[in-house]
BAGUKE-581738 format. One line per field, with one value per atom (N, C-alpha, C): residue number from 1; chain; atom name; x, z, y. Coordinates in Angstrom, 3 decimals, decimal comma. Example, Ala and Ser with C-alpha at 12.3 -4.5 7.8 and 13.67 -1.06 7.14 Angstrom:
2
papa (1; 1; 1; 2; 2; 2);
lumdo (A; A; A; A; A; A);
lumvo (N; CA; C; N; CA; C);
x (13,190; 12,300; 13,200; 12,850; 13,670; 12,900);
z (7,800; 7,800; 7,800; 7,080; 7,140; 7,870);
y (-5,690; -4,500; -3,300; -2,250; -1,060; 0,030);
END
This chain:
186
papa (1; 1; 1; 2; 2; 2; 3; 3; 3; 4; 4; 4; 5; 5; 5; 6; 6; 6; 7; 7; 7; 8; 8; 8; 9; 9; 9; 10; 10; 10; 11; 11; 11; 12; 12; 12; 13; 13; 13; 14; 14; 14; 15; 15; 15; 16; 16; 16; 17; 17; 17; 18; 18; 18; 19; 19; 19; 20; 20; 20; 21; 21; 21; 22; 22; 22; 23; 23; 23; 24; 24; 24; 25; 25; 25; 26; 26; 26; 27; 27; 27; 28; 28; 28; 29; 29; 29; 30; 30; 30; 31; 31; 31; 32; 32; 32; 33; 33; 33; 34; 34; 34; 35; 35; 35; 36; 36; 36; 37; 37; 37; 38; 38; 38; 39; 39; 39; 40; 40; 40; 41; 41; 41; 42; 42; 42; 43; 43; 43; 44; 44; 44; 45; 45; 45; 46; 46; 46; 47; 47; 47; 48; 48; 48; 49; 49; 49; 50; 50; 50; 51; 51; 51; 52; 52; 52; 53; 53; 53; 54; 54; 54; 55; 55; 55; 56; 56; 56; 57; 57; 57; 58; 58; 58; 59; 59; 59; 60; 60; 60; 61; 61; 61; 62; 62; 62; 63; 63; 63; 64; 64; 64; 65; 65; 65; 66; 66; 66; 67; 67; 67; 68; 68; 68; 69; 69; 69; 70; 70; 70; 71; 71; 71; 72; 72; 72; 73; 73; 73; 74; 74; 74; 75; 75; 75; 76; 76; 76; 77; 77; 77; 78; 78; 78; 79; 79; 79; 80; 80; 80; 81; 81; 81; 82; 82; 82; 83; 83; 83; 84; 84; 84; 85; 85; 85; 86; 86; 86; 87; 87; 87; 88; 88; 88; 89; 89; 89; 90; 90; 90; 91; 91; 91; 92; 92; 92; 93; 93; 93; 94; 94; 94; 95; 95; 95; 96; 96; 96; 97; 97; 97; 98; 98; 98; 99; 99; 99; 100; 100; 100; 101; 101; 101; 102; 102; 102; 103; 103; 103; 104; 104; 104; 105; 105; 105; 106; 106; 106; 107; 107; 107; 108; 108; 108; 109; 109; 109; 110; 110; 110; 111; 111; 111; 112; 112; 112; 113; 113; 113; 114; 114; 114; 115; 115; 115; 116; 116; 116; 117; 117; 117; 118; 118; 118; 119; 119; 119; 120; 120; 120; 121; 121; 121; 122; 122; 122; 123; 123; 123; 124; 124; 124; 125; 125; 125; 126; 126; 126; 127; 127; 127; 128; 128; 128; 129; 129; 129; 130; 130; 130; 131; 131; 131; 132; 132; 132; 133; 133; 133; 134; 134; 134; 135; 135; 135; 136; 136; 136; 137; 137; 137; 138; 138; 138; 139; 139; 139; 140; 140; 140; 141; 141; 141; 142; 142; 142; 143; 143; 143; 144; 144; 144; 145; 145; 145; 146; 146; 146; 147; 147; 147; 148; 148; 148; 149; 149; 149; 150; 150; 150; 151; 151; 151; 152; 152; 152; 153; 153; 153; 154; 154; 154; 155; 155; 155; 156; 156; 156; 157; 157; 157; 158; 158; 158; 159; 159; 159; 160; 160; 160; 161; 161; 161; 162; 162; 162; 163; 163; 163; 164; 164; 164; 165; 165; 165; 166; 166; 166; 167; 167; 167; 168; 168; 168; 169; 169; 169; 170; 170; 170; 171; 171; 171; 172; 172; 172; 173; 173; 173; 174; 174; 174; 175; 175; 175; 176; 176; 176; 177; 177; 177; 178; 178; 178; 179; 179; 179; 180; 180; 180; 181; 181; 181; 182; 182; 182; 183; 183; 183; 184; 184; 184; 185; 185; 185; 186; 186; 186);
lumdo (A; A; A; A; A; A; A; A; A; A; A; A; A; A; A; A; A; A; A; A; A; A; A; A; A; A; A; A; A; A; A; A; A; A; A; A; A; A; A; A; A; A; A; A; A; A; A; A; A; A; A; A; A; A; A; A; A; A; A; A; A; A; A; A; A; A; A; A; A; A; A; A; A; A; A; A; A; A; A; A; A; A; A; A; A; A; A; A; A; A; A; A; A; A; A; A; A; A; A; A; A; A; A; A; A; A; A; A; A; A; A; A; A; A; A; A; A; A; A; A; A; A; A; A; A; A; A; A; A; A; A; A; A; A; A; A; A; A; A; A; A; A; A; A; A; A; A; A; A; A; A; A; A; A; A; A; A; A; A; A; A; A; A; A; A; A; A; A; A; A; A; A; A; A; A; A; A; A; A; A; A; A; A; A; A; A; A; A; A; A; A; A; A; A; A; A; A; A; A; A; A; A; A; A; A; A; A; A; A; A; A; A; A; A; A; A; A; A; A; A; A; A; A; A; A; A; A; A; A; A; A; A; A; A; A; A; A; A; A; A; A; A; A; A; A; A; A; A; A; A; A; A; A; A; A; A; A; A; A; A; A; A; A; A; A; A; A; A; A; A; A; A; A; A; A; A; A; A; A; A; A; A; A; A; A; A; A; A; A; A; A; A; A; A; A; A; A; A; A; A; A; A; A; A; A; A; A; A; A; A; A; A; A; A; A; A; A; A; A; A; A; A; A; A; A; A; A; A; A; A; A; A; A; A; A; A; A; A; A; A; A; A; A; A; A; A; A; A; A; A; A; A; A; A; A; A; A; A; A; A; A; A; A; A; A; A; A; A; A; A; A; A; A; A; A; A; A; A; A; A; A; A; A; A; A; A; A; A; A; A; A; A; A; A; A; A; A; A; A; A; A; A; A; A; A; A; A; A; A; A; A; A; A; A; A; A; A; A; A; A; A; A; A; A; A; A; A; A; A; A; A; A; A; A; A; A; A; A; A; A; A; A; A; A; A; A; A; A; A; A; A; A; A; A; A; A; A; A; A; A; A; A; A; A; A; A; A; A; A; A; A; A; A; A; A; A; A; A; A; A; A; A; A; A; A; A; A; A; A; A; A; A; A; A; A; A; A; A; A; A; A; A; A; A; A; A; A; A; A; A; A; A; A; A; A; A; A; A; A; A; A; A; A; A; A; A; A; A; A; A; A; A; A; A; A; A; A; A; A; A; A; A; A; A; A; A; A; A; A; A; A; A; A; A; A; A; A; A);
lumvo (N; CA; C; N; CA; C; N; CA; C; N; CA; C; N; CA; C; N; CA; C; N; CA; C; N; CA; C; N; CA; C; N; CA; C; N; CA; C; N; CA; C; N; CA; C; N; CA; C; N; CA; C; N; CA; C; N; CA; C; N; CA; C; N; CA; C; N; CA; C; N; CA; C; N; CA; C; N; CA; C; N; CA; C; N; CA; C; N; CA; C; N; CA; C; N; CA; C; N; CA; C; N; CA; C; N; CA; C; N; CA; C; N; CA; C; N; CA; C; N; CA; C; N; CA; C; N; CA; C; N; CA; C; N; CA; C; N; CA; C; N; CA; C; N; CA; C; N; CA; C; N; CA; C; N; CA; C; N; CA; C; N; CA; C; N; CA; C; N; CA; C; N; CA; C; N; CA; C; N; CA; C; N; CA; C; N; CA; C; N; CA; C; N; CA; C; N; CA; C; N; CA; C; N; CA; C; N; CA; C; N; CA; C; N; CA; C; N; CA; C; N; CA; C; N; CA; C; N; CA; C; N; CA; C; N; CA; C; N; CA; C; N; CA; C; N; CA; C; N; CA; C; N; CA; C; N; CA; C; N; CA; C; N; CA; C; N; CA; C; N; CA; C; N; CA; C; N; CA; C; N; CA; C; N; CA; C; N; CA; C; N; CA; C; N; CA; C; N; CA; C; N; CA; C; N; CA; C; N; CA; C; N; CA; C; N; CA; C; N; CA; C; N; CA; C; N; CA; C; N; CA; C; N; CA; C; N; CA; C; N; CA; C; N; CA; C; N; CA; C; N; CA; C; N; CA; C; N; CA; C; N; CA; C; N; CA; C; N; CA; C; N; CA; C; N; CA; C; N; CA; C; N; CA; C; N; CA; C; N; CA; C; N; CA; C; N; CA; C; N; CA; C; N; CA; C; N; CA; C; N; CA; C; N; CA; C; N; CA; C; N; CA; C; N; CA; C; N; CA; C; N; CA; C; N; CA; C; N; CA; C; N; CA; C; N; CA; C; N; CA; C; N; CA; C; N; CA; C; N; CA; C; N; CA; C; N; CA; C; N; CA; C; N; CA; C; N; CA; C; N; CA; C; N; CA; C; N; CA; C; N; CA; C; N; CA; C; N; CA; C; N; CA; C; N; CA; C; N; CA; C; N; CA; C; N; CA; C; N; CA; C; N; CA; C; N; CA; C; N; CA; C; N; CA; C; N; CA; C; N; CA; C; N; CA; C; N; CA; C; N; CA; C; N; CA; C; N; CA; C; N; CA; C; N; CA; C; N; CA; C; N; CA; C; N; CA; C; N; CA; C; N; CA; C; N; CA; C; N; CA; C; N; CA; C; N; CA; C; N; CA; C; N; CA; C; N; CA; C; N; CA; C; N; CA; C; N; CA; C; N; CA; C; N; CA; C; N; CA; C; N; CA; C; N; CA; C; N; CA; C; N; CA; C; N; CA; C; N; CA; C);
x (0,829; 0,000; 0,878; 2,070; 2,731; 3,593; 3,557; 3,439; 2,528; 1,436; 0,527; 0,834; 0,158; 0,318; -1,057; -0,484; -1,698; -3,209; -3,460; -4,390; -5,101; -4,414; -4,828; -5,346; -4,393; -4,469; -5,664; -6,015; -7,065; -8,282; -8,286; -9,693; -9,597; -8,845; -8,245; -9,372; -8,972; -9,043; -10,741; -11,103; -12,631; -13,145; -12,661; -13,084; -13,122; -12,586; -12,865; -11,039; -10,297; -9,037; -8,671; -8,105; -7,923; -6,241; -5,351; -3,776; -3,700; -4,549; -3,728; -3,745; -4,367; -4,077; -2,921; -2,548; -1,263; 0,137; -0,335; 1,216; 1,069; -0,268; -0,205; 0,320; 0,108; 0,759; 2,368; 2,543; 4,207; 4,790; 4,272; 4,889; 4,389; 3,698; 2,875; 3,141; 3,695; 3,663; 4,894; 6,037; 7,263; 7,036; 6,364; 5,913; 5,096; 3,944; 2,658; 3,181; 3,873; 4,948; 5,654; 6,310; 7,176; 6,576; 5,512; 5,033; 4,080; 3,591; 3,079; 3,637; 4,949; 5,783; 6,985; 6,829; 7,347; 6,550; 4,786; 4,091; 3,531; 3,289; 3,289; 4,708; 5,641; 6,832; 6,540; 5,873; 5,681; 5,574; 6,798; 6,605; 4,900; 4,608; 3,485; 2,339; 2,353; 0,838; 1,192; 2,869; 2,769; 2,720; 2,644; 2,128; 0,810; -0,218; -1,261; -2,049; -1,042; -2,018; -2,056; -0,648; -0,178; -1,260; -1,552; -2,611; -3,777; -4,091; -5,760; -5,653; -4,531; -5,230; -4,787; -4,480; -4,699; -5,944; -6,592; -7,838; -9,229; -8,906; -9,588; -9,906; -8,478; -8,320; -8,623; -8,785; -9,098; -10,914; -11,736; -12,582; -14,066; -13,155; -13,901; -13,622; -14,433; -14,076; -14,002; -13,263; -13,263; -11,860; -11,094; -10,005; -10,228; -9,905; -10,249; -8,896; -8,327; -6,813; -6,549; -7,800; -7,835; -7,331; -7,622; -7,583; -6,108; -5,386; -3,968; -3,018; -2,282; -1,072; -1,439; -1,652; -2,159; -0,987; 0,333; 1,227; 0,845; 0,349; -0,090; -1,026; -1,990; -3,517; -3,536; -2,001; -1,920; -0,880; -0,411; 0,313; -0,543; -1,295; -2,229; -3,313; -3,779; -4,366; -4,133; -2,710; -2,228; -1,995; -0,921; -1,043; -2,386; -3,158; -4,359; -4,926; -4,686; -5,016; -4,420; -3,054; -2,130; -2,243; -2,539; -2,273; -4,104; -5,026; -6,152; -6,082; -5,087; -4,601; -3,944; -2,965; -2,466; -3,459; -4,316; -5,658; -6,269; -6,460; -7,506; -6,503; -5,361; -4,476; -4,191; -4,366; -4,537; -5,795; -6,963; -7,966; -7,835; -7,732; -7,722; -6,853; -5,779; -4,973; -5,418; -5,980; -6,506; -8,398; -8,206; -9,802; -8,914; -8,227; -7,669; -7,058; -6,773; -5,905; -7,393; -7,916; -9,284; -10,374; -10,155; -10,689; -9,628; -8,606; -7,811; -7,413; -8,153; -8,054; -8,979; -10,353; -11,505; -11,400; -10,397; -10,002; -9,272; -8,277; -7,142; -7,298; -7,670; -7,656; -6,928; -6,925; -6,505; -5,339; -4,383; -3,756; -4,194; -5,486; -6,018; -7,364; -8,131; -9,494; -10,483; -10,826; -12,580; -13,228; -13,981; -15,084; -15,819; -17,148; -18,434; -18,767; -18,982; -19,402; -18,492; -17,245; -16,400; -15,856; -16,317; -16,414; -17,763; -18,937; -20,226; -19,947; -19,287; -19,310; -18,199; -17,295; -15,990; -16,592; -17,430; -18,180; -19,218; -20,046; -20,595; -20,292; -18,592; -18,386; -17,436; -16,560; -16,763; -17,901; -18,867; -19,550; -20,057; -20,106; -20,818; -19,864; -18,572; -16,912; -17,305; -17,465; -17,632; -18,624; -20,009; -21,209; -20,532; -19,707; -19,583; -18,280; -17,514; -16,766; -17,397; -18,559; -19,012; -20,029; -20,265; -20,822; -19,740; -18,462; -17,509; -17,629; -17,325; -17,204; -16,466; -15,770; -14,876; -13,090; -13,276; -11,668; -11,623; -12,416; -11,835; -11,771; -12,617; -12,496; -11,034; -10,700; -9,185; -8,303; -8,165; -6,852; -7,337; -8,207; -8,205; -7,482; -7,959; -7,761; -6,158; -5,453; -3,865; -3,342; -3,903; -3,085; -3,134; -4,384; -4,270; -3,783; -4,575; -4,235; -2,857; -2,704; -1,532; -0,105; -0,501; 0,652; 1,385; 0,537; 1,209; 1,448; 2,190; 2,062; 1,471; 1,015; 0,727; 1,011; 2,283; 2,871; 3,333; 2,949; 2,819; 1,811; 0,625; -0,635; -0,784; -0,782; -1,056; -0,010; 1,101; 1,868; 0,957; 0,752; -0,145; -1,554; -1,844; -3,534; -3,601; -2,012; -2,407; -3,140; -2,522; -3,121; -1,790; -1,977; -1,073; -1,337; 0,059; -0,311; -1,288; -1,566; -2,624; -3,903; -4,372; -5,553; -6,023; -4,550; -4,693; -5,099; -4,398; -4,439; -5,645; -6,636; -7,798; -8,897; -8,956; -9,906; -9,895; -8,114; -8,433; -8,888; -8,557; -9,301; -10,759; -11,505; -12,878; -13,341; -12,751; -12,937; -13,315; -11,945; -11,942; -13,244; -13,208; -14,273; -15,535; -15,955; -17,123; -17,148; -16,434; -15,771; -16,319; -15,860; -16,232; -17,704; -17,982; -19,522; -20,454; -20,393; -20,966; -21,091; -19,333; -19,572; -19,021; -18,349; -18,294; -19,613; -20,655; -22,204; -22,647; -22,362; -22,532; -21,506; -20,502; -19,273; -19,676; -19,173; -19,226; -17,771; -17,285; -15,956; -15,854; -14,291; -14,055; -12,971);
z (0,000; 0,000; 0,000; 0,656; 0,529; -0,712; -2,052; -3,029; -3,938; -3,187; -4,311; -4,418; -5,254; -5,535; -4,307; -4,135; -3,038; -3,577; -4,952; -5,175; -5,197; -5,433; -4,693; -2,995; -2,528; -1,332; -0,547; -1,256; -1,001; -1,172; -2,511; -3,119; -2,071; -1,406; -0,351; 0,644; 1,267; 2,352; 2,381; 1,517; 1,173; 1,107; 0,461; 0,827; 1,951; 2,953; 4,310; 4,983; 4,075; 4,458; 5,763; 6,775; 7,757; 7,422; 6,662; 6,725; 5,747; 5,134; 4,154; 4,876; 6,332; 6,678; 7,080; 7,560; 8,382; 7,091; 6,045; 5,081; 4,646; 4,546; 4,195; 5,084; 6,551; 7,827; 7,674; 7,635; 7,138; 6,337; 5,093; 4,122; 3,957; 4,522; 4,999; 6,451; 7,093; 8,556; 9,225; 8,317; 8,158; 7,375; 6,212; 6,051; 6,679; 7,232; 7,804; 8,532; 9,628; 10,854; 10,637; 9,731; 9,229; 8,702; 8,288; 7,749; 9,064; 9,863; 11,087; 12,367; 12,094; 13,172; 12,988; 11,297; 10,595; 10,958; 11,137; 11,255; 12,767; 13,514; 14,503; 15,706; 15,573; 16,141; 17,117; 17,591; 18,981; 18,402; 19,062; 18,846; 19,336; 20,723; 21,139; 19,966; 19,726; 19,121; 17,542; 17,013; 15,718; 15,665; 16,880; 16,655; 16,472; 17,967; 17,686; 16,563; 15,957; 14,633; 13,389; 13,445; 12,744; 12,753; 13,882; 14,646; 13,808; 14,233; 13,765; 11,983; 11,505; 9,869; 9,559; 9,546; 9,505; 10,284; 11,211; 11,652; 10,617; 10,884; 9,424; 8,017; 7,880; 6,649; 6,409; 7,498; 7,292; 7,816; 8,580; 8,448; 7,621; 6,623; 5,782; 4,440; 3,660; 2,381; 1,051; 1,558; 0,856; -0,840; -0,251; -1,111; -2,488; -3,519; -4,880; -5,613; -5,725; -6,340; -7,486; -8,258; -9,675; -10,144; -8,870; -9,102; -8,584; -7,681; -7,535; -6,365; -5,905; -5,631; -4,274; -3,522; -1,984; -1,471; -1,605; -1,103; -0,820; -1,820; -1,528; -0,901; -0,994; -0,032; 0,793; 1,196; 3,205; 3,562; 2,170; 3,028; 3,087; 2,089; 2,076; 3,096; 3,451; 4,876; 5,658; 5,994; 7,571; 7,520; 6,643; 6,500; 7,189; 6,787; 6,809; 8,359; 8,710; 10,010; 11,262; 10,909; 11,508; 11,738; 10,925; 10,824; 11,486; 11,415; 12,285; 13,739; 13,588; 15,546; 15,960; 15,345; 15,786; 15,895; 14,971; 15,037; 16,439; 16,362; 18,307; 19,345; 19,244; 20,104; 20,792; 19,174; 19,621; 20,263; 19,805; 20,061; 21,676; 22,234; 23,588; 24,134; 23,745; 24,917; 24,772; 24,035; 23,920; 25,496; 24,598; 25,820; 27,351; 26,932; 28,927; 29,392; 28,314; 29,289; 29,346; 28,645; 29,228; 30,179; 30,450; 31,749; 32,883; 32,858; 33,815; 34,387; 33,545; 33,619; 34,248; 34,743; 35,164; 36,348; 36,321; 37,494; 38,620; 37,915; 39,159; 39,161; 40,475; 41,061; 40,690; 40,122; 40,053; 41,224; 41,030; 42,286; 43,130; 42,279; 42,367; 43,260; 44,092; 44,552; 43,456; 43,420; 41,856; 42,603; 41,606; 42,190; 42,518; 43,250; 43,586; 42,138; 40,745; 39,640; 38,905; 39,415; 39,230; 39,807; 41,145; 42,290; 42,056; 41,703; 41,270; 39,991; 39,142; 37,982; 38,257; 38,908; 39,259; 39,974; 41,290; 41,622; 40,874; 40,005; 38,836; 38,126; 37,167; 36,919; 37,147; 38,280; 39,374; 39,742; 40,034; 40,071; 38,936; 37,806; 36,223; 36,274; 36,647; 36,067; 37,134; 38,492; 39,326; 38,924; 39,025; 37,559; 36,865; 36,110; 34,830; 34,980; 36,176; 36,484; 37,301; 38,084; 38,711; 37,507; 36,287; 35,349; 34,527; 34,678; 34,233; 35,179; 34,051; 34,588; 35,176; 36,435; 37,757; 37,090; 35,941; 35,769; 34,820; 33,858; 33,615; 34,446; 35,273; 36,007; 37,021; 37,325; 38,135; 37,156; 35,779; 35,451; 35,104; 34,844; 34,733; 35,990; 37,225; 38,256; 38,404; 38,232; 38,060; 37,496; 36,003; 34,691; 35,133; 35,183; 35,334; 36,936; 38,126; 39,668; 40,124; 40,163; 40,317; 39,427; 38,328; 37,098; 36,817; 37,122; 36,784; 35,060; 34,480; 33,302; 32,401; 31,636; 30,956; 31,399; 31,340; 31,482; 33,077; 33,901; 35,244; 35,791; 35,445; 35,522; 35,134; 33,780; 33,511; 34,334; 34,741; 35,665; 36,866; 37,564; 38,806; 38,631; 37,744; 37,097; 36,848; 36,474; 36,243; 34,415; 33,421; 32,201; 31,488; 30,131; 29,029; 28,872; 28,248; 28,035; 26,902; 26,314; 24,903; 25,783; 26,431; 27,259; 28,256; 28,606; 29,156; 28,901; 27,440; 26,818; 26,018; 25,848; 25,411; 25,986; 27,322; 28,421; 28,712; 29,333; 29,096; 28,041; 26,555; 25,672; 25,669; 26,446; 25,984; 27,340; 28,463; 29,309; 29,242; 28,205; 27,783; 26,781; 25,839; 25,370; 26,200; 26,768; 27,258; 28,599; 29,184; 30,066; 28,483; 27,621; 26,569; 26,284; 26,211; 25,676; 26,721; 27,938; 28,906; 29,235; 29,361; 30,070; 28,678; 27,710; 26,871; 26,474; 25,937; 25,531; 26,403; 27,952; 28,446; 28,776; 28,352; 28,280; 27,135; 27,370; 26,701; 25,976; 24,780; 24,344; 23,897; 24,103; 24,481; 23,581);
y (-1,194; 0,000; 1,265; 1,162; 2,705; 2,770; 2,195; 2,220; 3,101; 3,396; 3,794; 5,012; 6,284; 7,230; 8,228; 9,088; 9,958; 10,426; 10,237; 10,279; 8,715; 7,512; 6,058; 6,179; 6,420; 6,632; 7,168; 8,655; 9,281; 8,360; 7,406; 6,553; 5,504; 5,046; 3,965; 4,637; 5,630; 6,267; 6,710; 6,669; 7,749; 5,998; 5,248; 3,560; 2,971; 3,369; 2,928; 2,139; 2,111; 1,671; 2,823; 2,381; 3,319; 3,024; 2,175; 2,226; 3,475; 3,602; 4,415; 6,149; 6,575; 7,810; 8,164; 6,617; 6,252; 6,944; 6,219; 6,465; 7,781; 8,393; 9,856; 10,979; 10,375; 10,836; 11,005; 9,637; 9,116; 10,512; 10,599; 11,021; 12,721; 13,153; 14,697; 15,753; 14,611; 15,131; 16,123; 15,710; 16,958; 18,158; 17,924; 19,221; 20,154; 19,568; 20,277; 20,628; 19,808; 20,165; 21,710; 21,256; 22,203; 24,225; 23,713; 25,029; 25,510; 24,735; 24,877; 25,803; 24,818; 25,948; 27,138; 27,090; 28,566; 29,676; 29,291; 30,526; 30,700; 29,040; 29,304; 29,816; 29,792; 29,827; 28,860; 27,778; 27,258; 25,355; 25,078; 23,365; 22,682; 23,030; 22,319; 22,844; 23,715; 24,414; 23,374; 23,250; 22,849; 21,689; 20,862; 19,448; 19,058; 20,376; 20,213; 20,589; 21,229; 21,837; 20,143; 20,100; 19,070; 17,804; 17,291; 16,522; 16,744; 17,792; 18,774; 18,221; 18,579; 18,849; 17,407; 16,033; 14,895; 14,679; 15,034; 14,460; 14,985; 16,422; 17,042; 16,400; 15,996; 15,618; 14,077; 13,372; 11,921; 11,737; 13,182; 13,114; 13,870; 14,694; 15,436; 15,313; 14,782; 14,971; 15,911; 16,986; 18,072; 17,927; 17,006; 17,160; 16,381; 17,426; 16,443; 16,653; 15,229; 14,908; 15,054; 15,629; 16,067; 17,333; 17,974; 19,655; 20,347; 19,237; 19,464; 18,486; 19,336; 17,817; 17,879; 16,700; 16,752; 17,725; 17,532; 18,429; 19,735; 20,474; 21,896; 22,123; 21,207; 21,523; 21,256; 20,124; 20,043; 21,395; 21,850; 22,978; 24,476; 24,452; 25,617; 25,525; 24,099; 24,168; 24,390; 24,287; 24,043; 25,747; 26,425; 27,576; 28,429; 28,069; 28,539; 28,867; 27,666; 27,067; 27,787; 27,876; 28,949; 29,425; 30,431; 31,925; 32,161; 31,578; 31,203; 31,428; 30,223; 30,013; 31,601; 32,070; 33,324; 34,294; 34,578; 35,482; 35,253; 33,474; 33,317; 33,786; 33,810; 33,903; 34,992; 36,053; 37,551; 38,351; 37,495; 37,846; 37,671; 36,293; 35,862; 36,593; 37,027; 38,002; 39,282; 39,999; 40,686; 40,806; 39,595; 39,885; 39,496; 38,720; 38,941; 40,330; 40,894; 42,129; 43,207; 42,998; 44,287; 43,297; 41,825; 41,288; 41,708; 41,691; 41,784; 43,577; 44,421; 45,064; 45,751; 45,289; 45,356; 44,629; 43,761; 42,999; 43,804; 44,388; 44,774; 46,242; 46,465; 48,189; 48,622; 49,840; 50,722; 51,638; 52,263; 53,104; 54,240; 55,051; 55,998; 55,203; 56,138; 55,754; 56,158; 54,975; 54,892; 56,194; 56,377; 57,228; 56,330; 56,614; 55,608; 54,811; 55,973; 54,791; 54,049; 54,024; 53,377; 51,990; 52,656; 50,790; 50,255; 51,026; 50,319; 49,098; 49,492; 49,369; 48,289; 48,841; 47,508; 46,126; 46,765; 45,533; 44,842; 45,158; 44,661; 43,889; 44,050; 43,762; 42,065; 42,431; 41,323; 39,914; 40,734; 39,591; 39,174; 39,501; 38,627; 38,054; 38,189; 37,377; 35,974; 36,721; 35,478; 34,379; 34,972; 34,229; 33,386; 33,555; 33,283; 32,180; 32,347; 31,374; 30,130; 30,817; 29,490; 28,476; 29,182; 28,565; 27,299; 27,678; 27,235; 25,337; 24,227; 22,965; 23,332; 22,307; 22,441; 22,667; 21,372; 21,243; 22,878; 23,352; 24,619; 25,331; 25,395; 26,909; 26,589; 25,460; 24,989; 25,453; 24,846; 25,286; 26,933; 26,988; 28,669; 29,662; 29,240; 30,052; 29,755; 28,202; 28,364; 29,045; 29,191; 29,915; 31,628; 31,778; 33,140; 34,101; 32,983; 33,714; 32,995; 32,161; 31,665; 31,619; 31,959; 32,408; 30,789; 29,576; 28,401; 28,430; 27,528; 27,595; 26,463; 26,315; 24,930; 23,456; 23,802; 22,774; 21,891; 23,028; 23,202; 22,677; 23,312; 22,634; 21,389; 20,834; 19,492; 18,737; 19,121; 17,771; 18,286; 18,746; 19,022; 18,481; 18,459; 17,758; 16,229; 16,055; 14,900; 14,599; 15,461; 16,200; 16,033; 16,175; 16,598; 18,121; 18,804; 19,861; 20,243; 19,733; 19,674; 20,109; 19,030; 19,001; 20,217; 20,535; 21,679; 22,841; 23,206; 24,148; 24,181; 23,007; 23,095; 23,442; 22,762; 23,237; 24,642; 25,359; 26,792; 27,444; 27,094; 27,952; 27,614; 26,671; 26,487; 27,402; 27,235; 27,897; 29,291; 29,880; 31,727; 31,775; 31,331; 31,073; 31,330; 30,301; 30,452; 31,768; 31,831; 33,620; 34,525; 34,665; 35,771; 35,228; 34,810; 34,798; 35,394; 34,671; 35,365; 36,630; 36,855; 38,665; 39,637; 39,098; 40,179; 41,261; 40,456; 41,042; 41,950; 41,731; 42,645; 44,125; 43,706; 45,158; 45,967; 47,158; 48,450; 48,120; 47,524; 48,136; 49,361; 49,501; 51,107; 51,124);
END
């Protein structure tokens, strides 16, 4: 089977053969790798991406081997994908520093509609964390109050860092849905 050509492979694969994701893996996975962590700069994120667009790709059938060389469409995906992840990435630090910023007092004394508005805001966060399942809102409160790191947490959890890093983003996630709608951006 690792003989055949990648458009075999693909007819293999869309047939129900589960070896043939394996040799496309084999023979795909240094590149994707590769263009993954040119744009991501980060080994963990370019494995998981790496991961992601073989799972993608062995459970959607979007690719047609007629129209060009699998080579480019796992690299124009993953590309894609990337530069995706950096967008959520920015977005999410972005929404933490104007949560955290609503978080931590100020040096100056608020005025009254300023501690109104601070305590307000406070408690939708609190809301919105006790809405949070147990294990996000744990590694949440490490990552962010305790300054643990990824990789810190999941050996303390008892977790991979993958897992980790998924739960907190579903975590931030669901933190932005809740209390963003109700903020004024400024």
């Amino acid at each position: 089977m690792k003989d055949l050509s990648d458009a075999e492979l693909v007819h293999s694969l869309r047939g129900g053969q589960q070896r043939a994701i394996a040799i496309l893996y084999d023979r795909y996975a240094g590149l994707v790798y590769s263009i993954a962590y040119r744009v991501l700069q980060n080994a963990q994120e370019a494995e998981d991406l790496t991961q992601d667009i073989f799972v993608t790709f062995w459970e959607k059938d979007y690719f047609d081997p007629t129209r060009g060389a699998l080579s480019s469409f796992l690299g124009v995906l993953t590309r894609s994908r990337a530069i995706d992840k950096i967008r959520q990435r920015n977005t999410t630090q972005s929404f933490l520093a104007r949560w955290q910023q609503t978080i931590v007092e100020g040096s100056t004394d608020p005025s009254p509609l300023e501690a109104a508005t601070t305590q307000e805001t406070q408690a939708a966060i609190g809301q919105a964390m006790q809405q949070l399942p147990a294990l996000q809102r744990q590694i949440l409160e490490l990552n962010y109050y305790k300054g643990l790191s990824h990789n810190q947490i999941a050996e303390s959890l008892g977790l991979t860092p993958g897992v980790v890093k998924s739960r907190l983003r579903q975590a931030l996630v669901q933190l932005k849905t809740q209390i963003a709608p109700g903020q004024r951006q400024g």
